[in-house]
C-alpha positions in Angstrom: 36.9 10.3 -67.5 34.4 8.2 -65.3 31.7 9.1 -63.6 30.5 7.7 -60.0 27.1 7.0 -59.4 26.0 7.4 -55.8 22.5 5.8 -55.3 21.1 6.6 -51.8 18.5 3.7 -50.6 15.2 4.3 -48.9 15.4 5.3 -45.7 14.6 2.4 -43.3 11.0 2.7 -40.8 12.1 2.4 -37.2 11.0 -0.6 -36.0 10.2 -0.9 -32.1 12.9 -2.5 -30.0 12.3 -6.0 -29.2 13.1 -4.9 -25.6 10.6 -2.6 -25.8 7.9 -4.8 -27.1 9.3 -8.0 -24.7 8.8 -5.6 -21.8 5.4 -4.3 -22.7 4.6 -7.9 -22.9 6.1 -9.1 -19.6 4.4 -6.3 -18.0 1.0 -7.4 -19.3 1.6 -10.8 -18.5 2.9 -9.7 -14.9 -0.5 -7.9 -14.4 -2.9 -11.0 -15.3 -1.0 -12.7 -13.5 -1.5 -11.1 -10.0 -5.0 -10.4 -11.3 -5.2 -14.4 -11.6 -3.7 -14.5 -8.0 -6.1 -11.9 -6.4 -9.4 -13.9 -8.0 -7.9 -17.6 -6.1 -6.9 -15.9 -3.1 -10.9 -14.2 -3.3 -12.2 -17.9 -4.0 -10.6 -19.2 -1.5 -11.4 -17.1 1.2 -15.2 -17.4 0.1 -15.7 -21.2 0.2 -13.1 -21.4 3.4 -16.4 -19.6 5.5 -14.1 -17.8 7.7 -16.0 -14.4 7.3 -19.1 -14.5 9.3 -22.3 -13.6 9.0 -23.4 -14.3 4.8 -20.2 -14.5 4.1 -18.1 -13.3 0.7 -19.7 -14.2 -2.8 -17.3 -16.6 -4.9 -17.0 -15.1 -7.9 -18.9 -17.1 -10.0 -21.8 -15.6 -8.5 -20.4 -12.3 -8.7 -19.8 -12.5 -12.5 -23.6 -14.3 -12.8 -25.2 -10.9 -10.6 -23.1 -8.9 -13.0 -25.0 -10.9 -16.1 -28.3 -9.9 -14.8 -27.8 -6.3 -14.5 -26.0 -5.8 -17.2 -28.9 -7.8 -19.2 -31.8 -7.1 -16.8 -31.3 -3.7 -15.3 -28.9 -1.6 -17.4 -25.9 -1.4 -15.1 -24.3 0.0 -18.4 -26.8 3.1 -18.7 -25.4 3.4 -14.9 -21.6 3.5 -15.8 -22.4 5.7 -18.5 -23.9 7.9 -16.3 -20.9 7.7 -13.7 -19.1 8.5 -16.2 -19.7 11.5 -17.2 -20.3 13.4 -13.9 -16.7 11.8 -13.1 -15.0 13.4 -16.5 -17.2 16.5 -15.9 -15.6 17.1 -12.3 -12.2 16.2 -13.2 -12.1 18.2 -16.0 -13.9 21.4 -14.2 -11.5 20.7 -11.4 -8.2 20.2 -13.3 -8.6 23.4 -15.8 -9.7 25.4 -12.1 -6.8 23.7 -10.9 -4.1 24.4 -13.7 -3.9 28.9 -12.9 -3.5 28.2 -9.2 -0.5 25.3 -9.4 1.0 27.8 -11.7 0.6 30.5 -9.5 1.2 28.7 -6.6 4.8 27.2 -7.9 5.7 30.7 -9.6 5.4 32.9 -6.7 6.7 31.3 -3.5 5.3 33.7 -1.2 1.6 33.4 -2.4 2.6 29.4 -2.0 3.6 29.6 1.9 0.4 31.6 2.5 -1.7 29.0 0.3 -0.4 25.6 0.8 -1.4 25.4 4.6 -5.5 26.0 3.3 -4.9 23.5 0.2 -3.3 20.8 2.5 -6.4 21.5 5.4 -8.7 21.8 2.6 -7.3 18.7 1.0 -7.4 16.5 4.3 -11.7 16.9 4.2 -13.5 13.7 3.2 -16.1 15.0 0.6 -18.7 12.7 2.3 -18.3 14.7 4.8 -19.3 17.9 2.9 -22.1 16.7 1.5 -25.0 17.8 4.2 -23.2 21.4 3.2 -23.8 20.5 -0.2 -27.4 19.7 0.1 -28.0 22.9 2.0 -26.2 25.1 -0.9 -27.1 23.6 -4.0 -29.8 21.5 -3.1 -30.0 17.7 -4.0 -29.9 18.3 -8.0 -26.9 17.2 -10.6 -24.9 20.2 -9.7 -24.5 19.2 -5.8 -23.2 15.7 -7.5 -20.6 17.5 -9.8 -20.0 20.1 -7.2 -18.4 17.4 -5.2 -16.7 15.7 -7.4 -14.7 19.2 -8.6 -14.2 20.0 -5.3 -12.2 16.4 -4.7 -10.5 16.7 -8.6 -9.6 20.4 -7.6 -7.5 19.9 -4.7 -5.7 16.5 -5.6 -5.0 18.2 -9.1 -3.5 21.4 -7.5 -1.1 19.4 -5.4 0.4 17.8 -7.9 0.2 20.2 -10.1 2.4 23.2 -7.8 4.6 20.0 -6.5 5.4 18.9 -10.2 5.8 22.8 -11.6 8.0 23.7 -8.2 10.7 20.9 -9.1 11.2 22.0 -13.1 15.0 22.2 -13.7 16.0 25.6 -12.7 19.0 25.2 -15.4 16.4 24.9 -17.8 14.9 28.6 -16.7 18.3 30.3 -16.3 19.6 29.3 -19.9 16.1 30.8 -21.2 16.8 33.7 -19.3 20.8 34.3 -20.8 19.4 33.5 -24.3 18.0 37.0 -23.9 14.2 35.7 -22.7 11.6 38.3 -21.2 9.7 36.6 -18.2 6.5 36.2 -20.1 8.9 34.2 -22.7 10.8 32.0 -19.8 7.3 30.8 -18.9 5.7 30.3 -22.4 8.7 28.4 -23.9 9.7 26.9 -20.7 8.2 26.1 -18.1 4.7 25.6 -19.7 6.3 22.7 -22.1 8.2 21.1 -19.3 4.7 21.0 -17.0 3.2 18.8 -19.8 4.1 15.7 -17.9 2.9 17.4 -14.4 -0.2 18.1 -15.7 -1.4 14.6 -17.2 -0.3 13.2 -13.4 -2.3 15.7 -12.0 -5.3 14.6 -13.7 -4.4 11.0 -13.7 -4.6 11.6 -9.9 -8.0 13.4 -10.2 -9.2 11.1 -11.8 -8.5 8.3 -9.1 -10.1 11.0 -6.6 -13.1 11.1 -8.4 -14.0 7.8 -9.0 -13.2 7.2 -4.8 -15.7 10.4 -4.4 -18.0 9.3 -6.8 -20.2 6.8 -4.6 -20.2 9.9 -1.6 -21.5 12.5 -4.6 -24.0 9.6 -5.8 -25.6 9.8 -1.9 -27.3 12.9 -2.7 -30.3 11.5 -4.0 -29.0 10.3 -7.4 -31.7 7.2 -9.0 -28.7 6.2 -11.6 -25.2 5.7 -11.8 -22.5 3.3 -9.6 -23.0 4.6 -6.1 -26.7 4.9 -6.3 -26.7 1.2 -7.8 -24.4 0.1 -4.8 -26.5 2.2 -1.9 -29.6 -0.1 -3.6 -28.1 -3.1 -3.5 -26.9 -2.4 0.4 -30.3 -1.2 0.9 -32.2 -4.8 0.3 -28.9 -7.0 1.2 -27.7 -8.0 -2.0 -24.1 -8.6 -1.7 -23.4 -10.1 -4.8 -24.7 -6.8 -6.6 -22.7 -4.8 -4.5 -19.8 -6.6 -5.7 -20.5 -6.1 -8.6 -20.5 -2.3 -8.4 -17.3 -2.2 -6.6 -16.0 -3.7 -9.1 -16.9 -1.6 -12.5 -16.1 1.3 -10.4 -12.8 -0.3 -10.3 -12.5 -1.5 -14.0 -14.0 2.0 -15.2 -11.2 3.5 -13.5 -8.7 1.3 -14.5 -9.7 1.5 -17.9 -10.1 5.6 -18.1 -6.5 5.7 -16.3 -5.2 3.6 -19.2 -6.0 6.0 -22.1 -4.6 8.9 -20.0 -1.1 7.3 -20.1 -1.7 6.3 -24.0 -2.5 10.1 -24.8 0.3 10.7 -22.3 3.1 8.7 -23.9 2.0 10.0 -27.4 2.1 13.9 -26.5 5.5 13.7 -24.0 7.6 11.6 -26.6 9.6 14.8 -27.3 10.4 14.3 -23.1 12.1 10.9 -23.4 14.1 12.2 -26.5 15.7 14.7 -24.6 17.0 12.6 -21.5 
C-alpha cells in the first residue's frame, strides 16, 4: 500500500500589476509634463513684455523671492500657520456638515425645504461676509476660522447629500428583505457605502478653504498666506506675491494628495466589489 504525499507551497504575495504601476507612472509623468509646459508658456509670456505696466516676473525671480522668505522672513512659520486654520475649518465644517447631508439625503421632504437656503447660502462669496464677521466676532482667530467653516460647511454638505442621495437603492432594499430594522439599513448600509462621498466632500472643502483662506486672512491676521500676499501687494512686490500664490497652490495640492492616499487605502473593499 502507498502513501501520497501532498505538499502545499507557500502561498505566493500579490504583486502589483505592471499596468497598474505603468499607469501610475504615465500619469506622474503626464502631470510634470504639463507642469513643464505651464512654467515655458509663463516664461515666455514674461520676457515677450506683452503685459503692461511691470510686467510678469520670469520665474527665476519668482523662485529667487521665494529663497529669501523662506530663508529671510519665515514664509514657512506662515504656511504652517495657514495651515492649520485651513484643517481647523474643514474639519469643524465637514463633521457640522456630515448630520445634515445625512439628513438631508434620508428625508426628502426636509431636503426640498433645505436645499433652496444651502444652494443661496452656498452662492455667498465669504469675502463678502466678512465686514459681518468683524462686527460678530470681532477681528480675533475665531472670525478667521469662522469663515473658513462657514465656506468648508456648505461645499462639504453638497456633496455630501448629492453623493448619499445617489447610493444604490438595490443595495437598501436587499438590507431591508434580509430582515433589517431601519436603524440597521442605515448602520450597515448606507453609512459604509457614503465612505467614498464623504472623503470628496472634504477633498472639496478642502479646495474651498484654501480659495477662502486669503479673504479670512483680511481680517487683520500679521501671519499666514493671505496676510503675506496683502503685504506684498501693499509695498508692490510682485515677485513675493507670486510667491504666495503659489504655496497656496502647492499646500493644496499637496494636502489634496494625502486625502486620496488615505482614501484609496480605506475604500479598497469598494473596488473589490465592482
Amino acid at each position: 500500500m502507498t502513501t501520497t504525499t501532498v505538499t502545499r507551497s507557500a502561498p505566493r504575495r500579490r504583486r502589483p500589476a505592471a499596468g497598474a504601476v505603468s499607469g501610475t507612472s504615465r500619469r506622474v509623468a503626464l502631470g510634470v509634463l504639463g507642469a513643464a509646459i505651464a512654467v515655458a508658456i509663463w516664461y515666455l509670456v514674461a520676457v515677450s513684455g506683452i503685459v503692461s505696466g511691470r510686467g510678469v516676473p520670469r520665474p527665476d525671480e519668482v523662485l529667487s523671492a521665494g529663497w529669501v522668505l523662506f530663508t529671510e522672513q519665515d514664509l514657512l512659520f506662515d504656511i504652517r500657520v495657514s495651515m492649520t486654520r485651513v484643517c481647523i475649518g474643514v474639519t469643524i465644517g465637514s463633521l457640522l456638515a456630515l448630520p445634515v447631508g445625512f439628513l438631508l439625503a434620508w428625508y426628502p421632504t426636509l431636503r426640498a425645504m433645505a436645499e433652496p437656503l444651502v444652494n443661496f447660502f452656498r452662492a455667498l462669496p465669504p469675502i463678502a461676509l466678512v465686514p459681518l464677521v468683524i462686527v460678530y466676532f470681532g477681528i480675533g482667530e475665531n472670525a478667521r476660522i469662522s469663515i473658513l467653516v462657514y465656506a468648508s460647511f456648505f461645499a462639504a454638505v453638497i456633496v455630501l447629500f448629492e453623493g448619499i442621495s445617489s447610493i444604490d437603492p438595490l443595495l437598501v432594499r436587499a438590507t431591508r428583505v434580509l430582515g433589517a430594522n431601519p436603524w440597521e439599513v442605515f448602520a450597515r448600509t448606507v453609512v459604509p457605502a457614503s465612505v467614498p462621498h464623504l472623503f470628496t466632500a472634504v477633498r472639496v472643502a478642502l479646495g474651498v478653504s484654501w480659495a477662502t483662506v486669503v479673504a479670512a486672512e483680511l481680517v487683520a491676521a500679521q501671519r499666514g498666506l493671505g496676510a503675506a500676499i496683502q503685504d506684498a501687494a501693499t509695498f508692490y512686490r510682485i515677485p513675493d506675491m507670486y510667491v504666495g500664490i503659489a504655496m497656496i497652490g502647492a499646500t493644496a495640492l499637496l494636502m489634496d494628495l494625502v486625502l486620496k492616499l488615505v482614501q484609496s487605502r480605506l475604500t479598497t473593499w469598494q473596488e473589490k466589489t465592482r
